[in-house]
C-alpha positions in Angstrom: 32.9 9.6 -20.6 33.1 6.4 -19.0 32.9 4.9 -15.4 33.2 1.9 -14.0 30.1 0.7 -11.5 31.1 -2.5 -9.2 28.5 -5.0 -8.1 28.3 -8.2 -6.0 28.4 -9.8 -8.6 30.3 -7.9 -11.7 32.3 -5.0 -12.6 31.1 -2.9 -15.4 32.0 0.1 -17.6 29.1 2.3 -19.0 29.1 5.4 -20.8 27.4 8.7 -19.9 25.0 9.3 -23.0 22.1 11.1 -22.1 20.6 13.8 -19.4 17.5 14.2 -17.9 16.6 17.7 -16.7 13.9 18.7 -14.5 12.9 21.8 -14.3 10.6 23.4 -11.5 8.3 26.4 -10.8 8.3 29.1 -7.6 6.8 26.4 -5.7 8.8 23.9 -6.6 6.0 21.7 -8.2 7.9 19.8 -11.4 6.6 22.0 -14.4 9.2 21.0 -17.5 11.6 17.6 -18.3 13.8 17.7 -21.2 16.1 14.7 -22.1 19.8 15.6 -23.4 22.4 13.9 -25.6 25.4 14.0 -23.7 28.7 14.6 -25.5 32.5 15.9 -24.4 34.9 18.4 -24.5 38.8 18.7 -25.7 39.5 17.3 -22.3 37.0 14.7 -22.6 34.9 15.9 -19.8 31.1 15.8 -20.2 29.0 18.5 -21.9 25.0 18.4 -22.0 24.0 19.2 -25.4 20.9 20.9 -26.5 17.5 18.8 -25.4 13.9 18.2 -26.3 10.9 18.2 -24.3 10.5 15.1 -22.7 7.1 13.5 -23.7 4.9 11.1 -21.4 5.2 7.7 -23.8 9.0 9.0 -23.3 9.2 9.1 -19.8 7.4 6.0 -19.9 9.8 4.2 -21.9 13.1 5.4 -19.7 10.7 4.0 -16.5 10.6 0.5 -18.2 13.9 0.1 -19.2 15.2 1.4 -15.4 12.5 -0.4 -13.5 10.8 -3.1 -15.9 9.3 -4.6 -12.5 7.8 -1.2 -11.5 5.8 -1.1 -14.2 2.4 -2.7 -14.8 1.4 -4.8 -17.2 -1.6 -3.8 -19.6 -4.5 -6.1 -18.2 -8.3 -6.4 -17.2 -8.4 -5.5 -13.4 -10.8 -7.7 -11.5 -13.8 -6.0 -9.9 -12.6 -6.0 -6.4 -9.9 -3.8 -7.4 -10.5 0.2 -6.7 -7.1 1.8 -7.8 -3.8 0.2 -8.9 -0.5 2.3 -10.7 3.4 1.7 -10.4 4.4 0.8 -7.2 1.0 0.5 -5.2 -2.5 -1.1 -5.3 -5.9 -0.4 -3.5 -8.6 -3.1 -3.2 -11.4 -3.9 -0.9 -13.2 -6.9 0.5 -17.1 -7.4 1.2 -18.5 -8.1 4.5 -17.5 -11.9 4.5 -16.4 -14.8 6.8 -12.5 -15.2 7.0 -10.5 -17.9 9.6 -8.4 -15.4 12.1 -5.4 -16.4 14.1 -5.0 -15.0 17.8 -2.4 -14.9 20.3 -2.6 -13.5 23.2 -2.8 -14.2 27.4 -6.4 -12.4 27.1 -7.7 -14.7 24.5 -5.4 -17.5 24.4 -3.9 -19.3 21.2 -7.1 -19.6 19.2 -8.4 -20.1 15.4 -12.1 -19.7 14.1 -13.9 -18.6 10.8 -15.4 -15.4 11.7 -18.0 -12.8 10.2 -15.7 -9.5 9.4 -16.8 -6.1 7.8 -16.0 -5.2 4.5 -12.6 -3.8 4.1 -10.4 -1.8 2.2 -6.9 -2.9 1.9 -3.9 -0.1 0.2 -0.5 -1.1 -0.2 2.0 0.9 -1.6 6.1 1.4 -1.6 6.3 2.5 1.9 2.6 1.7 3.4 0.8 -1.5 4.7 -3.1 0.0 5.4 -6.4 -1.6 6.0 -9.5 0.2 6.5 -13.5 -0.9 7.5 -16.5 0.6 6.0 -20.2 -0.1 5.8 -22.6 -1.8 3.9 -21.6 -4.2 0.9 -21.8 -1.9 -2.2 -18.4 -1.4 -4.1 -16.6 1.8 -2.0 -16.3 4.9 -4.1 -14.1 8.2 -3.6 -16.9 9.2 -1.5 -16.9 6.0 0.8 -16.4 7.2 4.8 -13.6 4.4 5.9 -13.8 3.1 9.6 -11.0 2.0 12.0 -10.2 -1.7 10.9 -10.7 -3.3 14.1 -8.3 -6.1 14.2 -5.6 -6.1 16.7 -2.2 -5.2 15.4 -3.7 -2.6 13.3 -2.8 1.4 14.6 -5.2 4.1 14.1 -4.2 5.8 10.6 -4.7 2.2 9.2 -1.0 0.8 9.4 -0.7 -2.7 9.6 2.0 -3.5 12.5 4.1 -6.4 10.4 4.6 -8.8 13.6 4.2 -12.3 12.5 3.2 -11.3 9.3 5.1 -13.7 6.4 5.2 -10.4 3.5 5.2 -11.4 0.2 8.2 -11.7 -1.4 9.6 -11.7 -5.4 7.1 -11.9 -7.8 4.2 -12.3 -5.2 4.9 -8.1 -3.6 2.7 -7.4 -6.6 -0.1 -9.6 -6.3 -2.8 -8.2 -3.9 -4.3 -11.2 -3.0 -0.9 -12.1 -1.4 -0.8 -9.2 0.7 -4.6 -10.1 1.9 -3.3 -13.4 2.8 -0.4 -12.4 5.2 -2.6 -10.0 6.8 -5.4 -12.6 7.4 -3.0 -15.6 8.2 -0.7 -13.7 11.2 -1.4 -13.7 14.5 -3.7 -11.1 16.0 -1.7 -10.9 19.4 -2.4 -6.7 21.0 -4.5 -3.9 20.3 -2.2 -1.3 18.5 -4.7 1.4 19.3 -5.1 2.2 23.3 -7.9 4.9 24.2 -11.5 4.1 25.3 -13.2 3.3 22.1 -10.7 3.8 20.1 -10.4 0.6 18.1 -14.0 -0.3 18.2 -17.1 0.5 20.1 -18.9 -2.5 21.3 -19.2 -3.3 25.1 -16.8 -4.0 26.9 -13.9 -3.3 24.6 -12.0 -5.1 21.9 -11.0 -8.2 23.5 -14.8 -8.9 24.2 -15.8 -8.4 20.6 -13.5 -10.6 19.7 -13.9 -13.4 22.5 -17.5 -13.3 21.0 -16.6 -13.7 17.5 -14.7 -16.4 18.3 -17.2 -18.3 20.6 -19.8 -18.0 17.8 -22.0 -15.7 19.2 -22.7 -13.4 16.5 -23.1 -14.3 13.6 -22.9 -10.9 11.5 -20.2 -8.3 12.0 -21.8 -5.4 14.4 -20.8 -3.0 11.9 -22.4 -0.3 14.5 -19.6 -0.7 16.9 -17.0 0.4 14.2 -15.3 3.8 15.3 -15.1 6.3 12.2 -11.4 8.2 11.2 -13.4 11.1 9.5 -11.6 10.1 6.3 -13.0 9.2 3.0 -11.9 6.5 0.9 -9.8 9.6 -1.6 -8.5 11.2 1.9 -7.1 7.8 2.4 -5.9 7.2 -1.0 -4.6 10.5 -1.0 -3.0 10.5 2.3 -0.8 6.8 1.3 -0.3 7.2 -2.0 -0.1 10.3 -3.3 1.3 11.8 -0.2 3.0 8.6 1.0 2.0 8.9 4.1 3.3 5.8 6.0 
């Protein structure tokens, strides 16, 4: 059996040649895949022949030759990395100075390197997150994650994309890309509304941030950061294995 698939660019005629069947169980978890030679009847319409049980390094092998860009290259992660597998990436950041952009009629159009907490950043196929935590050690599973508190951020970590240049070809799988768009928009609103919600110094968010600007402290008050009540694997679990955007 053959078909003819049209593209912007080309028209194409491929043959049907194999199945993939999935089966599942009562609860409709995946339990069984079998790949099938496809053949044809007297009237030349498609029959699924008998199969084999589909192996991982199998399944593997169909996922690189559908989606060679999905899949990662074998390689030696660098240390700042905490999780990464086909189609998303989890990282973090130590408490460290970083140059911030705002805009915004309660700060003004302003620039300055500033002290920030350490961070977790997790980027995925459908999810743009950031997260704070405490201390400088490496996070683990067991890490509790903080509200980021950087305007333009919303409370379950979502980055709001605003002025935000995303990386784009080759560079949507490079973390350090992602870090950079995040760090190089403007902060221009808080995303996250209620009283001491987004962070818990005096006077609210625009005051922590007026003094962060203007200098005035010179380490990140890591006791005004408001808690989600998530760990670092409710996070993880919650954007990538749940894809919760």
């Amino acid at each position: 059996m053959a078909i003819n698939v049209s593209t912007f660019s080309s028209e194409q005629s491929y043959r049907l040649t194999h199945a993939v069947l999935v089966y599942q169980d009562a609860q409709r978890k995946p339990a069984f895949v079998s790949i099938h030679d496809v053949g044809s009847d007297d009237g030349n319409r498609p029959v699924i022949q008998a199969g084999v049980p589909a192996s991982k390094a199998g399944l593997m092998a169909l996922m690189r030759i559908l989606d060679p860009e999905a899949m990662l290259k074998p390689a030696i992660k660098p240390a700042h990395v905490l999780a990464e597998g086909s189609g998303f990436f989890v990282w973090y950041r130590a408490p460290q100075d970083r140059q911030v952009w705002f805009d915004c009629k309660e700060l003004g159009a302003r620039t300055a390197r500033v002290p920030c907490p350490g961070l977790v950043f997790v980027v995925t196929t459908k999810a743009w997150k950031v997260f704070a935590f405490k201390g400088r050690q490496r996070p683990d599973a067991d890490t509790p994650l903080s509200v980021a508190p950087f305007f333009n951020v919303w409370q379950n970590g979502t980055i709001c994309v605003g002025s935000a240049r995303l990386p784009k070809g080759d560079q949507v799988h490079n973390h350090l890309a992602w870090e950079e768009a995040f760090f190089r928009s403007y902060f221009t609103h808080p995303n996250i509304h209620t009283p001491r919600g987004l962070t818990r110094y005096r006077a609210g968010p625009f005051a922590l941030w007026r003094d962060l600007l203007d200098g005035r402290l010179t380490r990140f008050p890591t006791r005004t950061l408001v808690p989600t009540g998530w760990t670092l694997r409710q996070a993880f679990e919650a954007a990538v294995l749940e894809g919760d955007a």
